[in-house]
N, C-alpha and C positions, 0 to 999 in steps of 0.2 A: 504493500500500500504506500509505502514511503515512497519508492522507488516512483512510480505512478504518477504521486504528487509533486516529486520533482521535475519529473520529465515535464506535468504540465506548468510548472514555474519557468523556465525555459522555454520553452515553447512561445509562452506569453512573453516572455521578456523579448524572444526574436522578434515577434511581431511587433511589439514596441518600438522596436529598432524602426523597420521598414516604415512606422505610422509616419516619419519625421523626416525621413527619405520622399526630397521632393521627383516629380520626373521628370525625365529628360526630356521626354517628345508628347506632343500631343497623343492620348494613348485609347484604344479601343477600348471599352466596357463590353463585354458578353456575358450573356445568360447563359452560358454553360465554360467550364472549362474548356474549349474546346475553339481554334483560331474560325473555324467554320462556324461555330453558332453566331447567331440573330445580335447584332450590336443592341443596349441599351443607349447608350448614351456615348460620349467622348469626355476626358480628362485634357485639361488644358497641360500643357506643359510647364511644369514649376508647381502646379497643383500640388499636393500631399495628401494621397485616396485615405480615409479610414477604413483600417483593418478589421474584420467581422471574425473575432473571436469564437462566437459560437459556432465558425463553419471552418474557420483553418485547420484547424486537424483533419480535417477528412477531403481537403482543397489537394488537386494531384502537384508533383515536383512540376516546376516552372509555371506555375501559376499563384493570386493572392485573389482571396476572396475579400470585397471589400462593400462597404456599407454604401446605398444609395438611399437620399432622406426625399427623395421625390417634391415633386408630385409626378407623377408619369402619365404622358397621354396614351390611352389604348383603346382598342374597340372590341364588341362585344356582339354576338350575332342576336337582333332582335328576339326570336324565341327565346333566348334565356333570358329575357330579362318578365321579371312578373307584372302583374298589373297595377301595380304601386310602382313600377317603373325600377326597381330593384333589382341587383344583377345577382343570379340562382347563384349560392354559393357550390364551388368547383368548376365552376362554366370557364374555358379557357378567357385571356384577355389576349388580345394577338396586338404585333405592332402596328400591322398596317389593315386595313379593310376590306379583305381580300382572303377565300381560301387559298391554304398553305402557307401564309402569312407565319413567320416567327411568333413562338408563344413567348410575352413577357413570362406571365406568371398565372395562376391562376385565384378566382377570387374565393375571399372567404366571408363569412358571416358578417366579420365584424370590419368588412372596409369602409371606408367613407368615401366615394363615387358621385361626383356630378356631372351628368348628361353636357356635354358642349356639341355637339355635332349629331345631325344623319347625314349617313351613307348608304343609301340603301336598304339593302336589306341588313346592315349592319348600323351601332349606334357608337360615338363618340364618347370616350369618357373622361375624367379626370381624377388617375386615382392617386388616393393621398396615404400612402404607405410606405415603410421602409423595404426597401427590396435589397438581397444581398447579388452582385455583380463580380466579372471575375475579368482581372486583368494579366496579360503576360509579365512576370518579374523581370522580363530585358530592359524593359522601360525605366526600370527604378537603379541610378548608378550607383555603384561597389558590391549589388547584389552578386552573390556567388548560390545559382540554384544545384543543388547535391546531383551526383551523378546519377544519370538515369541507367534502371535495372533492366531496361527493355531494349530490344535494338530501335535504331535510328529508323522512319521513315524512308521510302525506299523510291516514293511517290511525287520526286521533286522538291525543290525549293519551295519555300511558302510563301502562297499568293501576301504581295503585300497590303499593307491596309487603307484602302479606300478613306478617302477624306470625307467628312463629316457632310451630308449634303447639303445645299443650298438649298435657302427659301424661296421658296417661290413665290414669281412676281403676278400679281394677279390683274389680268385685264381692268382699266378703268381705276388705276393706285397713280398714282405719280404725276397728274396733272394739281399745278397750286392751283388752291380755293375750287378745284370742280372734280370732282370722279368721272370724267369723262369716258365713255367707254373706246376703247383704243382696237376697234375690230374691224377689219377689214371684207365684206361679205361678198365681196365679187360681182361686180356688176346686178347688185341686189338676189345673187342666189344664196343657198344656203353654206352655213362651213359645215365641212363634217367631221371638224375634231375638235373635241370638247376640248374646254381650257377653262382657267381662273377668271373673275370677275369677282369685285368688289362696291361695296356700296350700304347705303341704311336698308335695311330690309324694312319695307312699308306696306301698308295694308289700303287697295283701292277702293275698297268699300267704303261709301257716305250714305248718312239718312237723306231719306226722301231725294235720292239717286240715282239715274237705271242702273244695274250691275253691269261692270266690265266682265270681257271675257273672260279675266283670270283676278285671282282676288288678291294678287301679291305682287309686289314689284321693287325694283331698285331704284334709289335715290342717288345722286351725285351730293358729291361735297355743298352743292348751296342750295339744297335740297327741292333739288329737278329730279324727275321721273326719268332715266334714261334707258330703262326696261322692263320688261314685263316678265313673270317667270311662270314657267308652269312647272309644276308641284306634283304630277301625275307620278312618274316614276320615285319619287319619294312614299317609304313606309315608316308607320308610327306617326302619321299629321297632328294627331291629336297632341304631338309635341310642338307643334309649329308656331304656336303663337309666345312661347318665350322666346325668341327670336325678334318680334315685334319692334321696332322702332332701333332695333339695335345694329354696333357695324358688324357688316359677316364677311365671310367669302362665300360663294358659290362658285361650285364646278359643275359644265354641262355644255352641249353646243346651244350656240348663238344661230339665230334664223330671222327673217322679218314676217312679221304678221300678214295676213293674208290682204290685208287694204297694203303693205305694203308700208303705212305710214310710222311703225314703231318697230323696235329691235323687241324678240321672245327670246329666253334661255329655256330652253328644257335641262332642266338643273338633275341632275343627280346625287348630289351630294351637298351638304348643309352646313356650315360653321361659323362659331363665332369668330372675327378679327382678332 
C-alpha cells in the first residue's frame, strides 16, 4: 500500500511539473489519445494546458490529458432531445451537424445546455461542462516521453496538423452602417450553392395587414428588409421565435421571388451571431 501511494505522489508531482510547462506551438486538443481523432479545440502557443489528474494515469506514453473549462458548441440530433427541449441523457453530442461527424462527448443528466442554432434535422447547442482533452507531449519543451514498448508505426510519417479553421465570412457582414447583401444571382437566375448571410432576423407579420408570403425575413444594419427567408426545410419551428429581432447567420441558397422584385433564402440552417 505504501509502495502504491508513493508511486501516486510522483506521479502527481510529474504532472505538476508539465502544468507550468508552457508550449511551444500552437497545439491540437483531441478527444481521444489518438493524432486521428476529432480536434476539440487549439492551444495557443505559450499557453500552459491544465493537467486532469483524475485521467493521467491511465493517459497512453506521448500523450497529456488535460482539463477543458468550456463552454463547447455541439449538436445534437432533434429526436433526442425531449419535449421540454432537453437533451436524453447518453445521446451522442457531435462536433459538427452532420452524420459521422466526431463525437465530442456524450451528454448526461446533469449538463447545462442552451439551444443557439437549427440545423436541420439536427439542433445547436451550448454546452457548459468541463471536458477532459488530450494533447501530444512534443509540444511541451524539455519533455522526455519514456520509451515506447510497442514497435514504431510502419504507416508513414504523421499527417501534420491542420491549422485551426477560419471563420466564416457570411454574405451581407462587412458593408459600414448596412448589411447589404453581397450576392450575385446571374442575370436574375437562381444560385445553386448555399452560402452564409447575415442580418436581424425579423418577423413580417403586422395587424390589420394582408400576410406576406413568408413570415420571416432579414434586416440590414439600418434596419431595411433585404430578404425574405423561407423556413420550410427547417425542423423544430416551434423554436423559431427566440431568434426574433435578434442578429443570426443563416445558411441556405439565395433565389429571387417569383415577381422577381425581392431576394428569398431557403435557409437551412439557423444561428445566432
Amino acid at each position: 500500500m505504501k509502495l502504491k501511494i508513493s508511486a501516486l505522489v510522483v506521479l502527481i508531482s510529474t504532472a505538476s511539473g508539465l502544468l507550468a510547462a508552457p508550449l511551444s506551438q500552437t497545439t491540437a486538443v483531441h478527444v481521444q489519445p489518438d493524432a486521428l481523432a476529432p480536434v476539440v479545440t487549439y492551444l495557443k502557443a505559450g499557453s500552459e494546458p491544465t493537467v486532469s489528474f483524475e485521467t493521467v494515469a491511465n493517459t497512453p506514453v506521448g500523450w497529456m490529458a488535460v482539463e477543458l473549462q468550456g463552454p463547447f458548441e455541439a449538436y445534437v440530433l432533434n429526436k433526442d432531445l425531449t419535449k421540454a427541449l432537453d437533451v436524453v441523457p447518453g445521446a451522442p453530442l457531435t462536433l459538427e451537424p452532420k452524420a459521422g461527424a466526431g463525437i465530442l462527448t456524450k451528454s448526461v443528466a446533469s449538463d447545462k445546455a442552451t439551444i443557439t442554432g437549427l440545423h436541420g434535422k439536427w439542433t445547436q447547442i451550448r454546452l457548459d461542462r468541463k471536458l477532459v482533452g488530450y494533447i501530444a507531449v512534443s509540444a511541451i519543451p524539455g519533455y522526455m516521453p519514456p520509451i515506447a514498448t510497442t514497435p514504431a508505426s510502419t504507416g508513414g510519417s504523421p499527417a501534420a496538423l491542420s491549422p485551426p479553421p477560419a471563420a466564416a465570412v457570411a454574405y451581407g457582414s462587412g458593408a459600414a452602417g448596412r448589411a447589404a447583401p453581397m450576392v450575385n444571382l446571374g442575370d436574375g437566375g437562381p444560385s445553386s450553392l448555399p452560402r452564409q448571410f447575415s442580418g436581424r432576423f425579423v418577423s413580417t407579420r403586422r395587424p390589420f395587414t394582408p400576410r406576406r408570403p413568408h413570415d420571416w425575413a432579414l434586416n440590414d444594419d439600418a434596419g431595411r428588409r433585404y430578404a425574405f427567408l423561407d423556413v420550410s426545410k427547417l425542423l423544430l419551428t416551434e423554436q423559431i421565435e427566440k431568434y426574433l429581432d435578434r442578429a443570426v447567420i443563416v445558411y441556405g441558397t439565395a433565389k429571387n421571388t417569383s415577381d422577381g422584385k425581392d431576394l428569398l433564402i431557403e435557409i437551412e440552417s439557423l444561428q445566432l451571431k
